[in-house]
Each structure stands twice: as structure tokens, then as C-alpha cells.
C-alpha positions in Angstrom: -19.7 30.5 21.8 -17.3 27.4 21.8 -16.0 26.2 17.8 -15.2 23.2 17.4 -13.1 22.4 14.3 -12.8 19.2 13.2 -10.4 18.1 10.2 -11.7 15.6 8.1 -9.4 12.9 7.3 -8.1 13.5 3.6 -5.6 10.5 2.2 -4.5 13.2 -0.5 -2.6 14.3 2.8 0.0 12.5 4.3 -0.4 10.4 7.7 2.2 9.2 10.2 1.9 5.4 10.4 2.3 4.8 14.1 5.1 3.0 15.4 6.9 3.4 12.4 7.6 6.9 12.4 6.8 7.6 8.3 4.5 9.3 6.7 2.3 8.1 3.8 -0.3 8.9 1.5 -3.7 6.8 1.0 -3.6 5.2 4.1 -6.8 4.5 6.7 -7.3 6.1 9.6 -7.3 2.6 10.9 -4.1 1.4 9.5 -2.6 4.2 10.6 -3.5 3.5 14.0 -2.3 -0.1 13.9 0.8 -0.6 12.9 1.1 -4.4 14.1 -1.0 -4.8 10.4 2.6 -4.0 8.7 4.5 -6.2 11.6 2.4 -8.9 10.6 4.1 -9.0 7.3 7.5 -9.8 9.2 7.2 -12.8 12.1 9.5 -14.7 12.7 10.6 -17.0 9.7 10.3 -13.9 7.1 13.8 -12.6 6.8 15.4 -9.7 4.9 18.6 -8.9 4.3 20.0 -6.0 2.1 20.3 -6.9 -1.8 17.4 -9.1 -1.9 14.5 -8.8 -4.6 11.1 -8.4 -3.3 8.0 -8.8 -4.7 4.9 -7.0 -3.3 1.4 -8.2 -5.4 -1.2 -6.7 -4.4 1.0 -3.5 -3.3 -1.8 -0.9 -2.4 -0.4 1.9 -1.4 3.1 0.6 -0.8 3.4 -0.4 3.7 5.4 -3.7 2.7 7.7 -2.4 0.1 8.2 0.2 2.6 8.6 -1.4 5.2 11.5 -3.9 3.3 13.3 -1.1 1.9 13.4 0.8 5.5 14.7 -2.8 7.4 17.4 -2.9 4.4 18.4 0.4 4.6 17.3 0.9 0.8 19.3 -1.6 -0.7 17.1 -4.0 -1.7 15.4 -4.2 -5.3 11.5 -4.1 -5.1 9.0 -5.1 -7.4 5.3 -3.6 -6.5 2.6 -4.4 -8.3 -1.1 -2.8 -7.6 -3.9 -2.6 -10.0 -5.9 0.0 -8.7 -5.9 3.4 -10.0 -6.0 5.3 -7.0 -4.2 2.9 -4.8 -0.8 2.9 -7.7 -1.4 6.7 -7.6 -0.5 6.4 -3.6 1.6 3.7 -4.2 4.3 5.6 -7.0 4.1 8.7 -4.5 5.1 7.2 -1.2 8.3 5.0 -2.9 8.9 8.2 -4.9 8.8 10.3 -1.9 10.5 8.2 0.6 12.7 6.2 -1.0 13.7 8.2 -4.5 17.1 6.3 -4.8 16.0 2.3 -4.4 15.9 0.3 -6.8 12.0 0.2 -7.3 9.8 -1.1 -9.7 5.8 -0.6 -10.0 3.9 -1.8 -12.2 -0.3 -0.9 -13.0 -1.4 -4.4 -12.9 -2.8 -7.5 -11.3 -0.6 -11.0 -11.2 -2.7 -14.3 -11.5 -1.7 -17.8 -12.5 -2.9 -17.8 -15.9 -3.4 -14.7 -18.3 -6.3 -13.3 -19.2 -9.1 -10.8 -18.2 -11.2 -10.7 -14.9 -13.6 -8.2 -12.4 -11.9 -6.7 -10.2 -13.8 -3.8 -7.6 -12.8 -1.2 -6.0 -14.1 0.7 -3.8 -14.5 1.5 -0.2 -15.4 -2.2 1.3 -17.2 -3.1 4.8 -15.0 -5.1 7.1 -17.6 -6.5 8.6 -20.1 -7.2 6.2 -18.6 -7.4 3.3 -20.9 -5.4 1.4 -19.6 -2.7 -0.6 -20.2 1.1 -0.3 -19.9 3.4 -3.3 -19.0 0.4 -5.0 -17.4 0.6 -8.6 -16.4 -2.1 -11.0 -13.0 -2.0 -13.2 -12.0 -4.7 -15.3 -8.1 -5.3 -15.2 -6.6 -7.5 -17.1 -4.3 -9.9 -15.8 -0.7 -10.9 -17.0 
């Protein structure tokens, strides 16, 4: 009798991002595949050079402020900011993890225009379609 075993993909684990050689937690078994999604971040026109400030909004689990601190060989000061629970959970491990010395800052919260308070869902989302699966609704509020 032939077994099969088949490991169910767990973001609580860490995945190489291909292409880029690191290994992360939270990410998609589709962004993992596809690193080009990160290269996108960097075309020609976006430069980085060592002791710049960066800011990542909307930070998810951290690819971009990864990805600047790696091209600036750590010397660059980040500012992340993610609302998400889970996605800042991700987000403080991987820069914690992979980057313990840089000059990092997170912060638990959305960024908008004005202040003030507004829906904002998480939950695992349909690329296609749009429609939302397992669909939860937090209110953040914005600063």
C-alpha cells in the first residue's frame, strides 16, 4: 500500500520566498512562489541607498521593509505600519528574526489622511471575485 503524505501549508512556519533566498513567516503559498510581486516594489525610478528612512503602510507581514533593509545592507531606518493582528504578529517576527539590529519601527495601526475611526476586514479574500471567505470585521482606528 502506497502513503502519500502531504504537508499542509502552515504560515506559523516559515517559507522561503523564491528568488530571494529568505525565509518568512505569514506568507502565501502564492507569494512565495512569485517573487517578481516584491520586484515590483523596486523598478526602475525607486532608488535606495543605505541611511534612508522608509516608510512601509500597509506593511503585512513585512516583504518591502525586507526587502529595503536586505538592498541596504541594514542600514537604513524603517517605519512599518500594519493594522492587522495576525499580519503585525508576522510582521514583528520576520524584522525581529531577520534583521534584529536595524533600526526598525512597527507600529499596530492604519495611516489615512484624516483621523478618525473606520471598517477595516480581514480575512482570507478571493482574488478573483472579491468576495470574502471566513470573513471577519475589525474596526481600527486611524491616526
Amino acid at each position: 500500500m502506497l502513503v502519500l503524505r502531504h504537508r499542509l501549508w502552515n504560515p506559523d512556519d516559515p517559507h522561503e520566498v523564491h528568488g530571494i533566498g529568505i525565509h518568512v513567516y505569514g506568507i502565501s503559498r502564492y507569494v512565495a512562489r512569485y517573487p517578481q510581486l516584491t520586484d515590483d516594489y523596486f523598478s526602475p525610478g525607486f532608488e535606495f541607498h543605505p541611511g534612508m528612512t522608509v516608510l512601509d503602510i500597509g506593511a503585512i507581514i513585512g516583504l518591502f521593509a525586507l526587502q529595503v533593509l536586505r538592498r541596504c545592507e541594514g542600514n537604513a531606518r524603517v517605519l512599518a505600519f500594519e493594522p492587522a493582528p495576525q499580519n503585525f504578529a508576522y510582521l514583528e517576527r520576520n524584522l525581529a528574526e531577520l534583521w534584529p539590529d536595524a533600526d526598525v519601527q512597527i507600529f499596530r495601526c492604519a495611516v489615512a489622511s484624516a483621523s478618525g475611526e473606520a471598517t477595516f476586514t480581514t480575512g482570507r479574500e478571493c482574488q478573483r471575485c472579491r468576495r470574502s471567505r471566513a470573513r471577519r470585521r475589525n474596526t481600527i482606528r486611524m491616526r
